[in-house]
Structures are given as C-alpha cells and as structure tokens.
C-alpha positions, 0 to 999 in steps of 0.5 A: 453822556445823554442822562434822562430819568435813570437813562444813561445813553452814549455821547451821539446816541442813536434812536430807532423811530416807533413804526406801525408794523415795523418796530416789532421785537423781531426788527428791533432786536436787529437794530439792538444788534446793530447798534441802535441805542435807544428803541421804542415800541410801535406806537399804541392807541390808548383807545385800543389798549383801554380796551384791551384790543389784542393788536394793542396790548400785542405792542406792549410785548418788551424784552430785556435784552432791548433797554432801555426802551420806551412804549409810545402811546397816542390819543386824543382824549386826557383820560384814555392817555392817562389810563394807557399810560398807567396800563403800559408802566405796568409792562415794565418799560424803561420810560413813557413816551407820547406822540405828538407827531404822528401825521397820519391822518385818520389819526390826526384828523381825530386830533391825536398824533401830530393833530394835537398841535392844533390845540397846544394848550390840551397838549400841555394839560395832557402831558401834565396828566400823563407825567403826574400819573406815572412813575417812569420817565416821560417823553414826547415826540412831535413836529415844528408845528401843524403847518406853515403859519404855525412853527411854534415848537420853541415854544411848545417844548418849553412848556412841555418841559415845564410839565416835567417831561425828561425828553424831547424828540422834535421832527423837522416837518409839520404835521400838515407836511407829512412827510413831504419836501425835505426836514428841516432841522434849523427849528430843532437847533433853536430848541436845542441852544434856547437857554431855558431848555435843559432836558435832552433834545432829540433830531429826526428827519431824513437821517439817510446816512452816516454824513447827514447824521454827522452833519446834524450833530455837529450844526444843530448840537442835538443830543441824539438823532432818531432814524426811522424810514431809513432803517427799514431793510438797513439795520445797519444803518445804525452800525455804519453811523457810529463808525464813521463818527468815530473814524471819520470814514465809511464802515466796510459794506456788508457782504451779500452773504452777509446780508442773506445771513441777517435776512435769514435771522430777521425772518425767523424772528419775525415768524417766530413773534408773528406767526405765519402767514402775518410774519412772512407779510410784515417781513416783505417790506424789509426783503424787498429793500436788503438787497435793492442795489443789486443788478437786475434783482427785479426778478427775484424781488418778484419771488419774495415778494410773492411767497408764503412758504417760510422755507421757499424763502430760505430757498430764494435767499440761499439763491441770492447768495450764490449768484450775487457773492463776489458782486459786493 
C-alpha cells in the first residue's frame, strides 16, 4: 500500500497527469472508471483564481465520486501561490499539489511551472510557505532539472521533502526538453532509492502502455506511475495496465462497440460540464484518437471533427459501429 497524508492508494497505483483542457470532470471520471487511482485537476494559475477569472475558479469544480484528487496549482509569485492554495483547500480536495514542471512557455518563461527550476531556492521558500499555510497534504510535481547542465532533482526532492511535502511526482525530462526526445527515468530511480527520501516518489514520462509501466516499476521501484498523453482517447489505458500487472498478459481489447458506447458517454458529460459548442470542441482531440487504428477512418475523422451538431455526432458514432464491428 502507497500512504501519503490520510491518502491510501493501492501497490502500483496508477495517476492521470493534470491536463489543460483535458482532465476536466467529464475525461476523469472516464479515467475513474477505468481505473485511474489518483486524479488531478487541470493545472490553475494562482494568478487567475486570486482574481477570481471564471476559467480558474471553473477548475476547482471536484466530485465525490473522483477521491482522492488533487488541485494542482502554478505561479511564480510566493504570496498569489499561498493565496491560491488557501482559496483551493476550501474546495474540498483530497491534497494540494504544485507544478513545478509545466514546460510550457509562456509560463515558464514567467518562471512559473518547470521555469521555477531555475531558481531552486525560491522553489523551496515557496513550497515552505504553501506547505505552512494549508492543512491538506502537499504535493509537487517537477522534472530533472531545467536543462542539461542542470539535473539536480536528487537534490531538489530533498530539500522539498525537507519542507514537509507528503509526495513527489518527478518527470523524466528537463524543463528545457519540453517534451522532446525520450523520458528518462534513471534520475527518478535515484530519488527513489536515495536513502534520506521517505515520502512516495511518483514516475511520469512516456508511459504508453502496460509493458513500459511494468518495466518502470520493476527497474526504477517507483511508487506509482502518472500517464498523461497517452490516456487521451484511451482511458482504458488505465484498465489494460492493472491487468497485465496482475496476469502478466494483454487485457482483451475493447470492442469497437464498445468504444463507440464510451465515446457516447465521454461526450454527454462533456456537454454536460461544458456546454455546447466548447464541449463538442474539447471532445475533438479525444474522437479523433478513440478510434484511430481503424482502416481508412480518415473520412469519418474528417466528420467529427468538423461537426457541432451534438446529435449528428451520435449519428456518426452509431456509424462507426455498424461498418467497423466484427473488424476488432
């Protein structure tokens, strides 16, 4: 069993990676579903929920029915982080959790996300701050380090464990990398068997299916693994890994009906928090890869794609079904 703060997860749990614009409550209830063990919301400016912007307070919307879950937070200014923090505890998460590793940038060029391993020191003073002012659990999320010349994170999750943070989840690239090249997950192996490290040490980067996952827990000892990119039209990513952990052989694939039938309910819920047309939009990414492997699908991507009409989808989907089952 994984314990931080009155957390309780499985042996090998599994995260889902904090997501602009895509770990909304529709997809994360989905990942729930499917057997994500621990979610997050999508990442919150402190800035713009100090301010009350409408898309930042929107994020803090949790559900019971997705604990234990996190609010993750970035910024770059001490004070507007420990104000966030202290506005988002009173939304009833499970835990608080900083990014640290957000490589996007116009927000690291603020030197807020992965940009704050440019200054370790503020990062630590911001973490004490955060930590001191909440109740919850604190987390952090980050990377090896801001480039090449810069791979301190052994260093770095000391001394944000020394702050009393009750987790870590490292990324196995730099902040400069973004997400180019590949993850490596040596650095994360080393924070997790340095001996001064007691608090759970979490593994993210290029988790695309159940073999990687099992290889990663068994060669680096992580705690547990988050997966983001990978889970984006395929929530049952989450489902497939647990299986072959526990059998030591692939889940039986899901069936194009099936998948049409998740599709139909991802997209009501969707609509449902989102409204239309902003629904319908967010929904695109995840259409467009539910069902990708199929032969000559470019046509019909082309139709979800493109439409706006909650019921022509439905339309399409059914479609799906009827010249695609049986082809599984």
């Amino acid at each position: 069993m994984v314990k931080f703060g009155n957390i309780e997860l499985c042996d090998f749990p599994l995260l889902l990676a904090p997501m602009e614009d895509i770990t909304d409550p529709s997809f994360r209830s989905i990942c729930k579903q499917y057997g994500a063990d621990l979610l997050f919301t999508e990442f919150i400016s402190s800035d713009g929920l100090i301010r009350n912007a409408d898309k930042s307070v929107s994020k803090l919307g949790i559900f019971h029915n997705e604990r234990p879950i996190g609010i993750q937070l970035y910024g770059h200014l001490i004070d507007s982080m420990v104000e966030a923090a202290i506005m988002a505890e009173k939304a009833s998460p499970d835990f608080i959790d900083i990014n640290f590793g957000c490589p996007v940038k116009k927000i690291a060029k603020r030197g807020a996300g992965a940009g704050m391993l440019k200054d370790v020191s503020l990062m630590v003073k911001m973490t004490s701050a955060i930590v001191n002012a909440v109740k919850l659990p604190v987390t952090v999320k980050t990377r090896l380090g801001w480039d090449e010349q810069s791979l301190n994170v052994v260093e770095i999750a000391e001394r944000l464990q020394d702050t009393g943070i009750q987790a870590i989840t490292i990324h196995g690239r730099t902040g400069k990398q973004m997400y180019k090249g590949n993850a490596d997950w040596k650095l994360i192996g080393e924070v997790k068997k340095n001996p001064r490290m007691k608090i759970p040490v979490f593994g993210n980067g290029d988790i695309t299916g159940p073999e990687i996952a099992k290889v990663m827990f068994e060669r680096y000892g992580v705690d547990g693994i988050m997966i983001g990119r990978a889970t984006v039209g395929r929530p049952w990513i989450f489902r497939e890994i647990k299986h072959y952990l526990k059998y030591g052989e692939k889940m039986k694939p899901l069936t194009i009906r099936e998948k049409v039938e998740l599709a139909k309910i991802h997209l009501k819920k969707s609509i449902d928090w989102k409204g239309e047309p902003r629904g319908i939009y967010e929904m695109r990414r995840h259409l467009s890869k539910y069902f990708k492997t199929l032969p000559h699908f470019k046509e019909i991507r082309l139709q979800l794609l493109t439409s706006l009409n909650h019921h022509e989808i439905l339309l399409i989907l059914e479609e799906i079904a009827d010249k695609y089952s049986g082809q599984e």
